[in-house]
C-alpha positions as CSV (number, residue, x, y, z in Angstrom):
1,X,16.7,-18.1,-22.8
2,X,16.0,-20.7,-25.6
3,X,12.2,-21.1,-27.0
4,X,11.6,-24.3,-25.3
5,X,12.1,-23.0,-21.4
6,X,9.6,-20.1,-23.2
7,X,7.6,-22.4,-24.1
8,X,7.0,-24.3,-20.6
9,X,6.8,-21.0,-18.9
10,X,3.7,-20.6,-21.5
11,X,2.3,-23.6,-21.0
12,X,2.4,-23.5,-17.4
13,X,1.0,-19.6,-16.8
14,X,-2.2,-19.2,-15.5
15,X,-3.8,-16.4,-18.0
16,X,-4.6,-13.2,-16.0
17,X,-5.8,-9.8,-16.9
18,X,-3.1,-8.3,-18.2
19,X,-1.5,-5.4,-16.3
20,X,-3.5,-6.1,-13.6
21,X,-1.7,-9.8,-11.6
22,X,-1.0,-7.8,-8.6
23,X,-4.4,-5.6,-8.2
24,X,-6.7,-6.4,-5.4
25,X,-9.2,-9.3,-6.1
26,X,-12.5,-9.4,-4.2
27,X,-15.7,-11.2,-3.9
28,X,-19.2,-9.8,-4.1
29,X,-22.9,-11.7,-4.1
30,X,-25.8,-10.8,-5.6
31,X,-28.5,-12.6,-2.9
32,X,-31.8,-13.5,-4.2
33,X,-34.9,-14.5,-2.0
34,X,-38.3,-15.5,-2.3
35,X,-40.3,-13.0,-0.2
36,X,-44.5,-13.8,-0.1
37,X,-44.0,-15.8,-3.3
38,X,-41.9,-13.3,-5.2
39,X,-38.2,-13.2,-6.1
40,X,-36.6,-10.2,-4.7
41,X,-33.0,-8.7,-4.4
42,X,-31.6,-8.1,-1.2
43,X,-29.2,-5.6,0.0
44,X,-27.2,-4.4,2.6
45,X,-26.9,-0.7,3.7
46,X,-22.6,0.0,4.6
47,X,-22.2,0.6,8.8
48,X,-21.9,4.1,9.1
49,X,-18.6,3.4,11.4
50,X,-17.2,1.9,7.9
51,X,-13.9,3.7,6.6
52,X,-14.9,3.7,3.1
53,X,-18.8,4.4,1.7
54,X,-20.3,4.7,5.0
55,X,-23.7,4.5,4.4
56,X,-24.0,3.6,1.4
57,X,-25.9,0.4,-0.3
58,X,-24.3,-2.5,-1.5
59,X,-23.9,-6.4,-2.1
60,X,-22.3,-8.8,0.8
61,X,-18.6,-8.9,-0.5
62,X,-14.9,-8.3,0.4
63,X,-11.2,-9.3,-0.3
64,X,-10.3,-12.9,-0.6
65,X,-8.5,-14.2,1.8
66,X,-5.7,-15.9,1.9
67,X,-7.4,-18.6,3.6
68,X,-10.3,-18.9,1.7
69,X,-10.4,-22.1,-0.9
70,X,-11.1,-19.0,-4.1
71,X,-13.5,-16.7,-4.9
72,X,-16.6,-18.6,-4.7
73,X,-15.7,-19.6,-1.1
74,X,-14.6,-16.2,-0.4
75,X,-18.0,-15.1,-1.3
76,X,-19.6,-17.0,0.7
77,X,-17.5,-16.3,3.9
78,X,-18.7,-12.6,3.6
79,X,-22.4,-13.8,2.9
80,X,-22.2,-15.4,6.8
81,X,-20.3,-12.8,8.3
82,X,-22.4,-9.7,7.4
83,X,-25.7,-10.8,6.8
84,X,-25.5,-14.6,8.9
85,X,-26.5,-16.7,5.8
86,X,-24.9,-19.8,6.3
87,X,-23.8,-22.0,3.4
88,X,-26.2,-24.5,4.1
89,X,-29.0,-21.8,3.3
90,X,-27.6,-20.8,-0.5
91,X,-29.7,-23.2,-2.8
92,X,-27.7,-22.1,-5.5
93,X,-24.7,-20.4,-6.4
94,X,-23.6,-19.2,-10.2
95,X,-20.9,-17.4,-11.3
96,X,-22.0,-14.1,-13.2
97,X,-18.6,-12.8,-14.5
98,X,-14.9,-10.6,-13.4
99,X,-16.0,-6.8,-12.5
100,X,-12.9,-5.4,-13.5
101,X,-12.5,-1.3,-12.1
102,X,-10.3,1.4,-14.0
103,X,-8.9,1.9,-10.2
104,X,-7.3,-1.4,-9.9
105,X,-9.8,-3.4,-8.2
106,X,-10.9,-7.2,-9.9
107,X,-14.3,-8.2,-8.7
108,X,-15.9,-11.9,-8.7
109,X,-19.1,-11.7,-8.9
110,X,-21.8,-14.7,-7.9
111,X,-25.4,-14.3,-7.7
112,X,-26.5,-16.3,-5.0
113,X,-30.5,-17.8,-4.2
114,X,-30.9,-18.1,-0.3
115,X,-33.5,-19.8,1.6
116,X,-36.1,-17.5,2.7
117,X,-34.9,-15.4,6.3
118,X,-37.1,-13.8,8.6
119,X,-34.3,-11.8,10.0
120,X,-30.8,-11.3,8.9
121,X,-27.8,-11.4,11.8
122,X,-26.0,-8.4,10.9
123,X,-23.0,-7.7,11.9
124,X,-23.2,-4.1,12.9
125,X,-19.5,-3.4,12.6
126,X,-20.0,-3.6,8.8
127,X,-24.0,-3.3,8.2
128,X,-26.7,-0.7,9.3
129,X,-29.6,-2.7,7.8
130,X,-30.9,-5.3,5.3
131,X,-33.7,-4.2,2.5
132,X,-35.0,-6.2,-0.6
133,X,-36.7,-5.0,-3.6
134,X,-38.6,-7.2,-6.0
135,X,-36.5,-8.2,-8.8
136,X,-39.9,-7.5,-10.9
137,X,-38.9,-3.7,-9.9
138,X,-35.7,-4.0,-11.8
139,X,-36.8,-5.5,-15.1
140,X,-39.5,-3.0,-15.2
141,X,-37.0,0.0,-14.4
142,X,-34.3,1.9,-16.1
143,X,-31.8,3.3,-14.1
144,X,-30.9,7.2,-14.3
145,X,-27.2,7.8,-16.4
146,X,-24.7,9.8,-15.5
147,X,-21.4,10.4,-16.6
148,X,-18.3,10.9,-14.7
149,X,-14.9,12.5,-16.3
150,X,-12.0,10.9,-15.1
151,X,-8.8,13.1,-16.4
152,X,-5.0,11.7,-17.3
153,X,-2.7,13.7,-15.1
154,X,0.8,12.9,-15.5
155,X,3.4,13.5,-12.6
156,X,5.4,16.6,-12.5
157,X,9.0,14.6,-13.4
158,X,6.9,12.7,-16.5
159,X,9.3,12.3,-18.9
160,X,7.9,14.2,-21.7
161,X,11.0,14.6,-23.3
162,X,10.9,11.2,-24.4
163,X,7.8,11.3,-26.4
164,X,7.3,12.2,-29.8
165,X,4.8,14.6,-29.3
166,X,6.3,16.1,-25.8
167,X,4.4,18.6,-23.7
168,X,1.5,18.7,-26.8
169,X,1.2,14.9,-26.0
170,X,-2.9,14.4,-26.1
171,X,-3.7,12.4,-22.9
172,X,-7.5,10.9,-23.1
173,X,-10.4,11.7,-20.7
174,X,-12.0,8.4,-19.9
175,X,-15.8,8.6,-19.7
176,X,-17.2,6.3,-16.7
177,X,-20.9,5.5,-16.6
178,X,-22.7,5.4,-13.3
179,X,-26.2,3.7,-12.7
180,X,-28.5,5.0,-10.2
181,X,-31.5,3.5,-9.0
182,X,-34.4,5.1,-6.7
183,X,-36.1,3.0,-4.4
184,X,-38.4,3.8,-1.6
185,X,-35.5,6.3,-0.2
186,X,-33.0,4.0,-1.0
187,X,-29.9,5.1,-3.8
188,X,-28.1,2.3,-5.4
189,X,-25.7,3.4,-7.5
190,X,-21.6,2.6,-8.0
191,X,-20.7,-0.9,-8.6
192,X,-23.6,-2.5,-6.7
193,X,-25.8,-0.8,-9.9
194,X,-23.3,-2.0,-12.8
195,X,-23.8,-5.7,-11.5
196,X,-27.3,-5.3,-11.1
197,X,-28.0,-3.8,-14.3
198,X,-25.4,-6.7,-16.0
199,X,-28.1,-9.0,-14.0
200,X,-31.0,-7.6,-15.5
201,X,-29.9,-7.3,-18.9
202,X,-28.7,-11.0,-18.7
203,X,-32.1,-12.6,-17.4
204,X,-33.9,-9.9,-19.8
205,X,-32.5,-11.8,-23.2
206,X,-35.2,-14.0,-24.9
């Protein structure tokens, strides 16, 4: 192959995340309402019929679609069909930045200002309930830090032979930082915390 077919290749690639092309890509919103004057975040608590994190509290999101236009429309598909917030009732929609997971999962994450609801249509396959908290909550509060260990374990036929250092080969522990935030009962914690806390440390620079 010559440098100039290398070169059109080049010019034609759409930059990814290296290593990473064929992960899963999802969709999540950050929703932000006025509530009795006062800007407040609102969540969802998982269906407890839900395969994975039954229970537990998050942001509207999901996979993009192959029908969906990209990830801002993707977004906003799951906004209407967990909470019932219709595009007509975001005011706004920005792009806040690409979550991207050491377990092979790329996030696009929006936050999203919504007209004022009186009461969410859940869908009940996927939701339990709807909460907000005042955003004023946040700014004032540091979340608790805690540390997981996540451990390089190679396969039993690794090819250890192959490596300069063989069997004494040192693999790293990654250290992964998890967020938790108390309110009234509720746990937030997981990825729901990291984009919150990236939100507050954003709107917290002067």
């Amino acid at each position: 192959m010559n440098l100039q077919t290398i070169k059109r290749k080049l010019v034609n690639n759409t930059p990814t995340i290296l290593g990473m092309s064929q992960s899963r890509e999802y969709s999540i919103i950050l929703p932000l309402m006025e509530v009795n004057g006062e800007t407040h975040v609102v969540f969802e608590v998982r269906s407890k019929l839900m395969r994975r994190q039954p229970g537990e509290v998050c942001f509207p999101g999901g996979k993009i679609d192959n029908s969906d236009q990209g990830p801002e429309d993707a977004g906003e598909r799951e906004l209407y069909e967990e909470l019932g917030v219709s595009n007509q009732q975001i005011e706004d929609i920005f792009l806040l930045g690409l979550f991207v997971s050491p377990f092979g999962m790329k996030a696009n994450v929006f936050v999203g200002m919504i007209q004022p609801v009186d009461a969410f249509s859940i869908n009940p396959d996927e939701v339990e309930e709807v909460f907000t908290v005042p955003l004023q909550f946040f700014i004032d509060y540091e979340p608790k830090i805690h540390y997981i260990n996540i451990d390089m374990k190679p396969e039993e036929n690794f090819p250890y032979d192959d490596l300069v250092n063989g069997d004494d080969y040192k693999w790293q522990t990654l250290q992964y930082e998890e967020n938790f935030y108390y309110y009234q009962g509720q746990v937030i914690w997981g990825l729901t915390a990291k984009i919150l806390k990236e939100f507050i440390t954003l709107i917290k620079k002067t």
